[in-house]
N, C-alpha and C positions, 0 to 999 in steps of 0.2 A: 637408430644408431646404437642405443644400448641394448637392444634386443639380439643385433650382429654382433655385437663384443661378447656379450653374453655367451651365446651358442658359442663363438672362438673359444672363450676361455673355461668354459665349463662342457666341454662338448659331450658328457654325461649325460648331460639336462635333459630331460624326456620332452617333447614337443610337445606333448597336451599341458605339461606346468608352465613352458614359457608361452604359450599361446593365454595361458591364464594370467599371463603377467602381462602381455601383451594386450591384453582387455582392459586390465586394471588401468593401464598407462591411455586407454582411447578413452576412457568413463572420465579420466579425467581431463585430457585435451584430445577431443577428437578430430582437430585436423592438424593434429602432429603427421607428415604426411608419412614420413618414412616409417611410425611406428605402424599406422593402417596399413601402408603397401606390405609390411613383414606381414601383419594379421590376418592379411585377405589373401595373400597368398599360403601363408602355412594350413588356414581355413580348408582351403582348394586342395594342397596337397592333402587333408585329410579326410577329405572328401564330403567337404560341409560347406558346398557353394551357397545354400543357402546365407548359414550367418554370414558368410564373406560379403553375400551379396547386400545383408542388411547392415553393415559397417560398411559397405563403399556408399552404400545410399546416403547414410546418415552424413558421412565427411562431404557429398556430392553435395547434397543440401546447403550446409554451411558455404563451399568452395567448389563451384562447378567448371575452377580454371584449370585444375590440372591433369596433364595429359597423362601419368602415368596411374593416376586414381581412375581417368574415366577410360582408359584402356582397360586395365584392371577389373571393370566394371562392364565391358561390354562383353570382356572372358566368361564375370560370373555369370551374368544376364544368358549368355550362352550356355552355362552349364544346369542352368537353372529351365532349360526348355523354356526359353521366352526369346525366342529366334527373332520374333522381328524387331525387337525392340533392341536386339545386340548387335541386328545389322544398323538398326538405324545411326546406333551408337558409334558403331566403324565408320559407318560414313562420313558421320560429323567430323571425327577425328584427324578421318583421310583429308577433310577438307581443308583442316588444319595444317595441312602436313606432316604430321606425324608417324613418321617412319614402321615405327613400331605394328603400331594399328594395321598399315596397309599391311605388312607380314602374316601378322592374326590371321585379319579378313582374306587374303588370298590365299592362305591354307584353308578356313574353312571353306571357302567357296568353291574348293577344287576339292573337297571331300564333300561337299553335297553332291556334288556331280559324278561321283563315284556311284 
């Protein structure tokens, strides 16, 4: 949340300083969820699935309840060429219900079949 006020009210702010601050705020509570969801998405837009992927791990570890961390997480797992372990990750999600998830997974799955 002060990560999104942030970026609003300073919208100068270069994304690689507030992903830096954005760090600083997981080092200290890493399953602040909404500060990891900004992290591992800005990660992704800059095209650093990896760290994303090693911060959704880490929060996963601690809290493996929530659905937008382990969505989040089956994106990076996907971006990261570890395909089966992103499907696996959809699946579970889908099982859950999770709306979201089943979107991901049926785009990607209609883009493998491309």
């Amino acid at each position: 949340l002060l990560t999104r006020s942030m970026r609003k009210e300073m919208p100068q702010i270069d994304l690689g300083d507030l992903v830096f601050f954005q760090i600083t705020l997981f080092k200290k509570n890493p399953v602040n969820q909404d500060n990891t969801q900004n992290l591992a998405q800005n990660l992704m837009s800059m095209k650093m699935a990896e760290s994303a992927l090693r911060y959704l791990d880490i929060y996963h570890e601690a809290d493996s309840s929530s659905l937008v961390i382990n969505t989040l997480r089956a994106k990076a797992l996907l971006l990261n060429n570890k395909t089966k372990e992103s499907i696996a990750e959809y699946e579970k999600l889908i099982e859950t219900g999770c709306k979201n998830a089943e979107n991901y997974y049926n785009r990607f799955i209609q883009e493998l079949s491309e």
